[in-house]
GUBA-716526 format. One record per residue (C-alpha): residue number from 1; x, y, z. Coordinates in Angstrom, 3 decimals, padded with zeros to 6 digits, always signed. Layout:
// residues N
(NUM, (X, Y, Z))
...
//
This chain:
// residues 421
(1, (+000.000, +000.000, +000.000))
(2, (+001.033, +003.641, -000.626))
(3, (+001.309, +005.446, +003.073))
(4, (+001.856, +009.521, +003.196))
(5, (+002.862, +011.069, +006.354))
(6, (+002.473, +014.437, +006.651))
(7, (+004.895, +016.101, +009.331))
(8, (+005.214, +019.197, +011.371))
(9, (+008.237, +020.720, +009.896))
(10, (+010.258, +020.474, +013.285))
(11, (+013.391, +018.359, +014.460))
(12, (+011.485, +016.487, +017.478))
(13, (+008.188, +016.128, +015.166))
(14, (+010.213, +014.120, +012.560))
(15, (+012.391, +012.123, +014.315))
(16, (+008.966, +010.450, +015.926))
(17, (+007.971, +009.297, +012.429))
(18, (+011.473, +007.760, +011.214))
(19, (+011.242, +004.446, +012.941))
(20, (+007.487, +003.844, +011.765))
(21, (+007.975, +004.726, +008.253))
(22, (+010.948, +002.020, +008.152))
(23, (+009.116, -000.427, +009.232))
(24, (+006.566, -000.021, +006.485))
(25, (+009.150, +000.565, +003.801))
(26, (+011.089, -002.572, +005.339))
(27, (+007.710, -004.390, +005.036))
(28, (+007.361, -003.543, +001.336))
(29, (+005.000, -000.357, +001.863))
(30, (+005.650, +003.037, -000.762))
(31, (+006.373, +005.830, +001.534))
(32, (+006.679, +009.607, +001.399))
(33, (+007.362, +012.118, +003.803))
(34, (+005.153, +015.451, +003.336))
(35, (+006.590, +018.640, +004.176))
(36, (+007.820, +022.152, +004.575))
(37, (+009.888, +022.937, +001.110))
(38, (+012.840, +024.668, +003.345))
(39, (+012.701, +020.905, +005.445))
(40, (+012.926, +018.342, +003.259))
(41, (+016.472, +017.465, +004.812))
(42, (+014.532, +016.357, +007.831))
(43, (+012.863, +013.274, +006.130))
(44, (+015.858, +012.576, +003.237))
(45, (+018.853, +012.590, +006.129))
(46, (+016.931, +009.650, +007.270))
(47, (+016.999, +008.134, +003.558))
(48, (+013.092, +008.528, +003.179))
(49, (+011.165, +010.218, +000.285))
(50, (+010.024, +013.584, +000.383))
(51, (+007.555, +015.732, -001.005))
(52, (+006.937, +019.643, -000.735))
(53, (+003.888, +021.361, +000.279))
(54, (+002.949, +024.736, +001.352))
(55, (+004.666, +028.116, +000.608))
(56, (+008.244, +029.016, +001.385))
(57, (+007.156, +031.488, +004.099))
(58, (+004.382, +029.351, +005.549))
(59, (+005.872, +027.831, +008.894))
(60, (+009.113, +029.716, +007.922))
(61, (+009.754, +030.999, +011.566))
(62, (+009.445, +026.879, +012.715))
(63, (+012.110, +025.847, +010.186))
(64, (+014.412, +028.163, +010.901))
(65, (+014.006, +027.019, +014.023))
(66, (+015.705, +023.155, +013.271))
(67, (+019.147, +024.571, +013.044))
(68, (+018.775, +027.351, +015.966))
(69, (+016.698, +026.023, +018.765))
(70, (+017.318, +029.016, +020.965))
(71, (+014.594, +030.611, +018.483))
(72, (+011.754, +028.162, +018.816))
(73, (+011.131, +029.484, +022.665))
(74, (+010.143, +033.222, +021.141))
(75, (+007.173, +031.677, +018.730))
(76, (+004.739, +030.655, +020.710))
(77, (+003.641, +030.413, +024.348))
(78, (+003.247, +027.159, +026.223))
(79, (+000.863, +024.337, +025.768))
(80, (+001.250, +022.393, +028.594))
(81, (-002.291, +021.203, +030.616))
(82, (-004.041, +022.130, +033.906))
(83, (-005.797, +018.814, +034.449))
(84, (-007.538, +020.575, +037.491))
(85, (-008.496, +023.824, +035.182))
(86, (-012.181, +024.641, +035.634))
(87, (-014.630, +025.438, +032.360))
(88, (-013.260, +028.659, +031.569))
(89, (-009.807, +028.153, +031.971))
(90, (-009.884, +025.184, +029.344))
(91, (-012.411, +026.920, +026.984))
(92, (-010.044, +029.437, +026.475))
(93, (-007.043, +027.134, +026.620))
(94, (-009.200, +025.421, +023.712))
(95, (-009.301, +028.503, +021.597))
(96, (-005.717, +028.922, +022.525))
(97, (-005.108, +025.205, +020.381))
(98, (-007.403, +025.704, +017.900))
(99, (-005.915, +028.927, +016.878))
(100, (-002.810, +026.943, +016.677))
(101, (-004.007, +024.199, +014.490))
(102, (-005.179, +027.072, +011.789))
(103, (-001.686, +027.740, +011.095))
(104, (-001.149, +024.635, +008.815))
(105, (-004.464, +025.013, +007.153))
(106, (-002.779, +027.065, +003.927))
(107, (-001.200, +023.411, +003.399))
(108, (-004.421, +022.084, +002.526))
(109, (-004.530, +022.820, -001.127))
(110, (-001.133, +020.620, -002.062))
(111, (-001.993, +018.369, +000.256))
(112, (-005.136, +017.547, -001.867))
(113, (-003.686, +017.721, -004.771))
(114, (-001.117, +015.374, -003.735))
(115, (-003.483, +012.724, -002.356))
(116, (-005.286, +013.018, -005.672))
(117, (-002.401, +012.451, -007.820))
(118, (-000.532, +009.731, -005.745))
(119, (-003.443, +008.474, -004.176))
(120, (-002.323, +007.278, -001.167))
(121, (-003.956, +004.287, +001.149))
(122, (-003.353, +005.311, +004.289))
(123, (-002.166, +009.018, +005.637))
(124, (-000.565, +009.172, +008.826))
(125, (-000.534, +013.018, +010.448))
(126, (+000.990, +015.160, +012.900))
(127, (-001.884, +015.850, +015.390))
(128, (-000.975, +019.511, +014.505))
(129, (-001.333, +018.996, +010.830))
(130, (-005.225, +018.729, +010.724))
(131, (-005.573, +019.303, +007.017))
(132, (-003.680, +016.189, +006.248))
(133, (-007.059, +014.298, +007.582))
(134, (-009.051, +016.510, +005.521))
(135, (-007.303, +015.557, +002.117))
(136, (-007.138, +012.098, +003.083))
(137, (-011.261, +012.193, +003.477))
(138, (-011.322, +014.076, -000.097))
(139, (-009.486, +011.514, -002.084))
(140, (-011.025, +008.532, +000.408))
(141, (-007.826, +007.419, +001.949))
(142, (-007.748, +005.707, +005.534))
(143, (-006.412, +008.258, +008.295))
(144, (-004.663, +008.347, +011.235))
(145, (-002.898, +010.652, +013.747))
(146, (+000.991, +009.995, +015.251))
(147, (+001.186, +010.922, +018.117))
(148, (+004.417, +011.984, +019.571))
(149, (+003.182, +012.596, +022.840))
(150, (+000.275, +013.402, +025.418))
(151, (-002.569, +013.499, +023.451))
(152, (-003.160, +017.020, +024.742))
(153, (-005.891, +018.099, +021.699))
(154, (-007.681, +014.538, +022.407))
(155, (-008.080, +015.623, +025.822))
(156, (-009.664, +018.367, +025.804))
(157, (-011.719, +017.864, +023.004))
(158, (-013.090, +015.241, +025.292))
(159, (-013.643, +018.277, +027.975))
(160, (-015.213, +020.725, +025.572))
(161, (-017.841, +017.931, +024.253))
(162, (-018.601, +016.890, +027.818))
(163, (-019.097, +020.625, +028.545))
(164, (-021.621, +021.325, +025.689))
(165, (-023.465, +017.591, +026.921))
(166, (-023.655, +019.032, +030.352))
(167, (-025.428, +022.548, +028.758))
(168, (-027.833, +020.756, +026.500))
(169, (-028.690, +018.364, +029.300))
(170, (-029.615, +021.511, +031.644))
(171, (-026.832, +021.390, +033.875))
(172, (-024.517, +024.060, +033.134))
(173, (-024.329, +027.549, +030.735))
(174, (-024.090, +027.028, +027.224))
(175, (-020.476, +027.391, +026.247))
(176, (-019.591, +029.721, +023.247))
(177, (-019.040, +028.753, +020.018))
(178, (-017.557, +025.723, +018.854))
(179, (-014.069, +027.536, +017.707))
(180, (-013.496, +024.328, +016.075))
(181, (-016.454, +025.204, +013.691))
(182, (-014.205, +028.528, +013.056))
(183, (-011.040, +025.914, +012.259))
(184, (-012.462, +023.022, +010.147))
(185, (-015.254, +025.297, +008.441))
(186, (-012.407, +027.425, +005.757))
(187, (-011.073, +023.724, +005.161))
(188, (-014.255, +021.322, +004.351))
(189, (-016.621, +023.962, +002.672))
(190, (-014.559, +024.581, -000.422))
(191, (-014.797, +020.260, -000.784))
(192, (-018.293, +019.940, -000.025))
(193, (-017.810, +018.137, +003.148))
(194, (-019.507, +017.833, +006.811))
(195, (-017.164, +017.860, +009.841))
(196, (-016.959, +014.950, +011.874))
(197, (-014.864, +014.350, +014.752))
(198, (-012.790, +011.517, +013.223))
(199, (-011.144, +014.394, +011.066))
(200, (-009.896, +016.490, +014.219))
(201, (-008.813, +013.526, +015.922))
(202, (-008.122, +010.715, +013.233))
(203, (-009.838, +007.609, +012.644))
(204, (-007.356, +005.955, +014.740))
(205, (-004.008, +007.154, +016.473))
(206, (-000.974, +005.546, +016.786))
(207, (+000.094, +006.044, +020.231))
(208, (+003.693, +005.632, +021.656))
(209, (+002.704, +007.143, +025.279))
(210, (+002.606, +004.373, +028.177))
(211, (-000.943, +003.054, +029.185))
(212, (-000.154, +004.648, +032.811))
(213, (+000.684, +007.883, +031.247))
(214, (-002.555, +008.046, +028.825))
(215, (-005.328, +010.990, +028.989))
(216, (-008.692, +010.166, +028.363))
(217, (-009.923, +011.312, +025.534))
(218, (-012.977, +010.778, +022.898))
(219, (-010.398, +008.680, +020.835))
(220, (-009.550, +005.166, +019.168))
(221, (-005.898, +004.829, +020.441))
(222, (-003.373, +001.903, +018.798))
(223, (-000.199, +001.659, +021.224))
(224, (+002.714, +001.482, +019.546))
(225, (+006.355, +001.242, +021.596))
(226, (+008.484, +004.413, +021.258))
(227, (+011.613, +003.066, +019.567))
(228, (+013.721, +006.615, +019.743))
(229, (+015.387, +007.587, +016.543))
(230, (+017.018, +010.847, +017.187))
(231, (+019.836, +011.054, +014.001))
(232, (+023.208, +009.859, +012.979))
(233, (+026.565, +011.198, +013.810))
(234, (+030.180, +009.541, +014.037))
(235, (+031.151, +008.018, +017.207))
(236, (+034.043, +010.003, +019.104))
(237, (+036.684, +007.493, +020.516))
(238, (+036.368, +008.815, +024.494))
(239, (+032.707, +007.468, +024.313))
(240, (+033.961, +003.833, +024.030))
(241, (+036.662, +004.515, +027.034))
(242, (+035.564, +003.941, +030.345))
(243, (+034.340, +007.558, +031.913))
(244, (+036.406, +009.011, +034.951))
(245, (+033.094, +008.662, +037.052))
(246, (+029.638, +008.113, +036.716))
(247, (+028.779, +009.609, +033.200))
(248, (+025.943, +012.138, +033.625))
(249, (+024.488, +013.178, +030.271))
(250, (+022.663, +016.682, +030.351))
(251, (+020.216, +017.184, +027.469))
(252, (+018.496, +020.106, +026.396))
(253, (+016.038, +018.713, +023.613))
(254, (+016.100, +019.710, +019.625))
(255, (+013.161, +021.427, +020.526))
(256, (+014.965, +024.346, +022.342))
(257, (+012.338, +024.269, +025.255))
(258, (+014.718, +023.253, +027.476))
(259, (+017.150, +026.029, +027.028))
(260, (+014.633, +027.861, +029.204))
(261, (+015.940, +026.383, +032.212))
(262, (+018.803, +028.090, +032.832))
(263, (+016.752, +031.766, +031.717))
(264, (+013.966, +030.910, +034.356))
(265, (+016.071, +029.989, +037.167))
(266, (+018.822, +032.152, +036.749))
(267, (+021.280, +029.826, +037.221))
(268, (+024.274, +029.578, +034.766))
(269, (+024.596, +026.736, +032.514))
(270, (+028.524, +026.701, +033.781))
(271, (+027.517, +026.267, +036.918))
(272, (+025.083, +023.470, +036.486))
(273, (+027.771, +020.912, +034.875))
(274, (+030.565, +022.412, +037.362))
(275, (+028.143, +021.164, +040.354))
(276, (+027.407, +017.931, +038.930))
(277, (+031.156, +017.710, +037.682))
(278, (+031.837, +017.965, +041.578))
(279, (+029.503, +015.016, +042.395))
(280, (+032.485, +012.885, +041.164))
(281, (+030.689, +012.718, +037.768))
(282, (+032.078, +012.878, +033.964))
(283, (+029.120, +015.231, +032.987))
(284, (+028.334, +015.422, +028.627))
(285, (+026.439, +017.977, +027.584))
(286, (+024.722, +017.783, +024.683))
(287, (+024.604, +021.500, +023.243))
(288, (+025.729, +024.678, +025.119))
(289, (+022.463, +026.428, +025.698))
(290, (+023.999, +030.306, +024.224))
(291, (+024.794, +031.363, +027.240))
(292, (+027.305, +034.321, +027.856))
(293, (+030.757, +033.516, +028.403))
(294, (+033.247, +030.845, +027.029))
(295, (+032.668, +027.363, +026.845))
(296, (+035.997, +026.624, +027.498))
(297, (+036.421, +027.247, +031.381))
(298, (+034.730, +024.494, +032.317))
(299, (+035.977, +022.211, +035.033))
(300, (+038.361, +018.895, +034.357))
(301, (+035.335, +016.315, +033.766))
(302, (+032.675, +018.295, +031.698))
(303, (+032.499, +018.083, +027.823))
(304, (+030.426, +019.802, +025.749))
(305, (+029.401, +018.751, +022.359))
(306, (+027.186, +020.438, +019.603))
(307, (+025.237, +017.463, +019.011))
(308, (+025.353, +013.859, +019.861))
(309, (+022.248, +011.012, +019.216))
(310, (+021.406, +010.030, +022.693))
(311, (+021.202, +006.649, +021.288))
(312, (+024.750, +006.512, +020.926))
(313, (+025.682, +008.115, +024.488))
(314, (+022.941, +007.079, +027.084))
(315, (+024.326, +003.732, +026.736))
(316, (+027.194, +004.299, +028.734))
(317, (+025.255, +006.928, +031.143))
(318, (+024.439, +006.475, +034.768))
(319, (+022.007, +009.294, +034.697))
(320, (+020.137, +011.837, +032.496))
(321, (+019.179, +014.992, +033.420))
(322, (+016.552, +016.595, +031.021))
(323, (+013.844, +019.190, +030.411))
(324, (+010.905, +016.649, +030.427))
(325, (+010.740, +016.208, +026.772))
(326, (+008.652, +013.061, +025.432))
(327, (+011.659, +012.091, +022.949))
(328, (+014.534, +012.526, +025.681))
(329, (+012.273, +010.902, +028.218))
(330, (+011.635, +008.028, +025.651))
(331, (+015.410, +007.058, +024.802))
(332, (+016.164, +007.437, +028.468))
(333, (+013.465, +004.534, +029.091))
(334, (+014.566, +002.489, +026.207))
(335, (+018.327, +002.622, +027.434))
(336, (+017.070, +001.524, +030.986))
(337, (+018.921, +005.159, +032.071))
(338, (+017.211, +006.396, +035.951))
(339, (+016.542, +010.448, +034.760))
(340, (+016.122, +013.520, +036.605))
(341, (+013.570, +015.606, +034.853))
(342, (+013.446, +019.365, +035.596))
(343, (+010.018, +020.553, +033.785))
(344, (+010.068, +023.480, +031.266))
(345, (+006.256, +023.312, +030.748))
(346, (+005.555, +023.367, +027.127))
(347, (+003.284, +020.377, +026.247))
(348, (+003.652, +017.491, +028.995))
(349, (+006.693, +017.893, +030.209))
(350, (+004.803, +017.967, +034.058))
(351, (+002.924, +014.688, +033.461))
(352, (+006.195, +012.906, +032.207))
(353, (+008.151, +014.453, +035.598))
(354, (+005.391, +012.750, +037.502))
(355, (+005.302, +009.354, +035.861))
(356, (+009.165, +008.684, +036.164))
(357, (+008.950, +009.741, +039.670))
(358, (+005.825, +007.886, +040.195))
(359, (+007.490, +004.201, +038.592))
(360, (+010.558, +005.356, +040.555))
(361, (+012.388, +005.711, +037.567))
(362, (+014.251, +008.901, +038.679))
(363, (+013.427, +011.844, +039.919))
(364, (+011.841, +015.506, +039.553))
(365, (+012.958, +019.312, +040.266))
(366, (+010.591, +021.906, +039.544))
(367, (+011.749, +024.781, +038.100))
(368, (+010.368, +026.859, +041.234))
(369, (+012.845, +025.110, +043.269))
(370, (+015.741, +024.971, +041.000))
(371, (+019.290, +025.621, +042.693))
(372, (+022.702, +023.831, +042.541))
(373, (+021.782, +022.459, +045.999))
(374, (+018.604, +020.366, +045.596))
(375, (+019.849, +019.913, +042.056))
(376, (+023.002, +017.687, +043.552))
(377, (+020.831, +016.256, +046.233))
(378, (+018.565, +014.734, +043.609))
(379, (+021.002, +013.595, +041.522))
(380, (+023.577, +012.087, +044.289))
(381, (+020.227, +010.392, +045.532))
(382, (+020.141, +008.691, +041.473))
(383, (+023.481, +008.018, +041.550))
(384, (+023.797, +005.892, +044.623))
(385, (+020.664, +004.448, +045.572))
(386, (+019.746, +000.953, +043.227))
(387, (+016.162, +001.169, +043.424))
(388, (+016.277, +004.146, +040.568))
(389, (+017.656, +001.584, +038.421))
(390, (+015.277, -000.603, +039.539))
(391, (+012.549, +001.373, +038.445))
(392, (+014.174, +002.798, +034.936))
(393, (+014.374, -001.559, +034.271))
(394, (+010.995, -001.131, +034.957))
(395, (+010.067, +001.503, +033.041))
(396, (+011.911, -000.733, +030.153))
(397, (+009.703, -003.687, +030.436))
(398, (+006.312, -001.815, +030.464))
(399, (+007.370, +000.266, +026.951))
(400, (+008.209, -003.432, +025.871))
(401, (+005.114, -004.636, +026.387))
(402, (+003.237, -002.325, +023.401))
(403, (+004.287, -003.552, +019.734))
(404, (+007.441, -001.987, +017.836))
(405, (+007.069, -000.428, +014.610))
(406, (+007.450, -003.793, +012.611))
(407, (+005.054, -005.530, +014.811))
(408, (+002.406, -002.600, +014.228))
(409, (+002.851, -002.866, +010.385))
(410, (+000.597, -005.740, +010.012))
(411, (-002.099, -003.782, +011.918))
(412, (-002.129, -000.547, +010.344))
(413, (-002.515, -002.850, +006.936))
(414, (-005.998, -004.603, +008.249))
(415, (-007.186, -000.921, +009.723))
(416, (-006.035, +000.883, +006.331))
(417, (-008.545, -002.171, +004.481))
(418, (-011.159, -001.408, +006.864))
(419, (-011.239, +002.727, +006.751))
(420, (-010.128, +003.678, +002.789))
(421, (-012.763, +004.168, +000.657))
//
């Protein structure tokens, strides 16, 4: 069959689909990669096939982002969830997403006209690209959202619908408008089609988030195991030589979320990895977050490196201390690597503090309380006690549990039979 995924033209977005579309391709499946004209690179670095939609400035600001991550923080504001809000709060959160998903909607028309002249089977989207569902229902192709993380748009979806129940039943104020009437109308109109909530929130979605970490939501999730892809480099010869200490690996995400930390807290990146450095630790740090002053002071024990797959350095790591991100947080668990997560609240980065404290997998530092003290305390705890590797071996089996890519082939193939048109 002939799948089309169509990708969020950002670092962390693509490296969710690479595994996945392997496995098809592996399996004998034709695959292309749909996206942003300037980010093409993203999908053909991995050796997959690309196509271009949209305009060069569409999404330009996001692209430019891939090679810079200290710009991505300026472009939009956070994401992340107040499970607790009450009905205003995530009515206007709700807007707050919607508005967001407009901004791929000028993608629509190529994506169309794509579908119609390759005619995919099956169309696999970004839960931020919502038009890909809408082209896919246009040309009669099965469809199905990626996730590549808390299904945060699932969610509350679910809350909004239970809200407008709860007025038509009697029980509460009417809401206002449906702004996802204002989103999906400009998009099925000129096609002559109805909305229906299988093209917000796909007829299925492939989900690589852990049972235990799932949201309800009005939606028909597939589990799929997070098997982290996060690029290619070549292998420095100190990473095969045994470490001085305890190798601690810092990682601030592709995303450049969690370059935030050290703005918010006010505490210098130098004298984060000097602190752990004095643990005892060989501390890598995996991109130097632009902050002022030279790179090169750093203590005996601290490297810093542009760029390095965690795949090929968590591996040898007794620790990982990260920003919360689902990716970083997902190689972490398949390398069976105990993590300290310090939340930069973007999307879920809260939730997945919680769960890897919760399996006792590691544990959390809130940005509130950020400071070279509790930092060390936390991670000395990590370092010593046996029980956090306990839990991160834990953490391993239950991810193993859900089907890998190559295992989930088979059932995209019967769901793609049953949904196409």
């Amino acid at each position: 069959m002939r799948v089309l995924f169509v990708v969020f033209p950002h670092t962390s977005h693509m490296h969710g689909v690479v595994p996945l579309a392997w496995a098809l391709h592996n399996a004998g499946h034709d695959v292309r990669v749909a996206l942003h004209r300037d980010a093409l690179s993203l999908a053909t670095d991995a050796g997959l096939t690309a196509v271009a939609v949209g305009t060069r400035e569409h999404l330009s600001e996001i692209v430019a982002a891939n090679p810079d991550p200290s710009r991505l923080p300026r472009l939009s504001g956070s994401m992340a969830l107040d499970l607790t809000a009450g009905p205003g709060r995530l009515q206007a959160l709700w807007m707050h997403y919607t508005a967001m998903l407009s901004g791929y909607r000028p993608v629509l028309p190529d994506l169309v006209d794509l579908a119609r002249r390759w005619k995919p089977d099956l169309v696999l989207w970004d839960p931020l690209c919502v038009p890909a569902a809408v082209a896919a229902e246009v040309t009669g192709a099965a469809q199905a959202r990626l996730l590549w993380g808390h299904d945060n748009i699932g969610w509350l979806r679910g809350k909004q619908l239970e809200q407008r129940a709860g007025a038509a039943g009697g029980r509460a104020a009417r809401p206002r408008r449906d702004p996802v009437e204002s989103l999906m109308r400009p998009m099925l109109e000129p096609y002559g089609l109805k909305f229906q909530e299988e093209l917000l929130l796909g007829q299925w979605s492939v989900d690589p988030t852990p049972s235990g970490m799932r949201l309800p939501a009005p939606a028909h999730y597939v589990p799929m195991r997070w098997v982290p892809f996060n690029g290619g480099a070549g292998t420095p010869a100190w990473l095969d030589e045994p470490p001085r200490g305890p190798r601690v690996a810092l990682s601030l995400g592709v995303g450049g979320r969690g370059r935030q930390l050290f703005e918010e807290t006010g505490v210098s990146f130098h004298d984060v990895v000097a602190a752990v450095a004095g643990l005892g630790a060989e501390v890598v740090a995996t991109g130097h977050p632009g902050q002022p002053g030279p790179v090169g002071d750093l203590p005996e024990g601290v490297r810093v490196v542009d760029y390095m797959p965690l795949n090929q350095l968590l591996p040898t790591c007794a620790a990982l201390v990260h920003h919360g991100g689902a990716g970083t947080y997902a190689a972490a668990v398949a390398h069976r690597v105990p993590q300290l997560v310090t939340p930069v609240p973007f999307w879920s980065e809260g939730e997945v503090a919680r769960y890897v404290t919760e399996k006792g997998a590691g544990l959390s530092l809130d940005i509130a309380e950020f400071g070279l003290s509790s930092l060390c305390e936390r991670l000395e705890r990590i370092l010593t006690e046996p029980s956090f590797g306990d839990g991160a071996e834990l953490l391993a089996k239950e991810a193993r549990e859900a089907p890998g890519p190559a295992e989930l082939v088979p059932v995209l193939e019967e769901l793609t039979v049953r949904h196409r048109r």
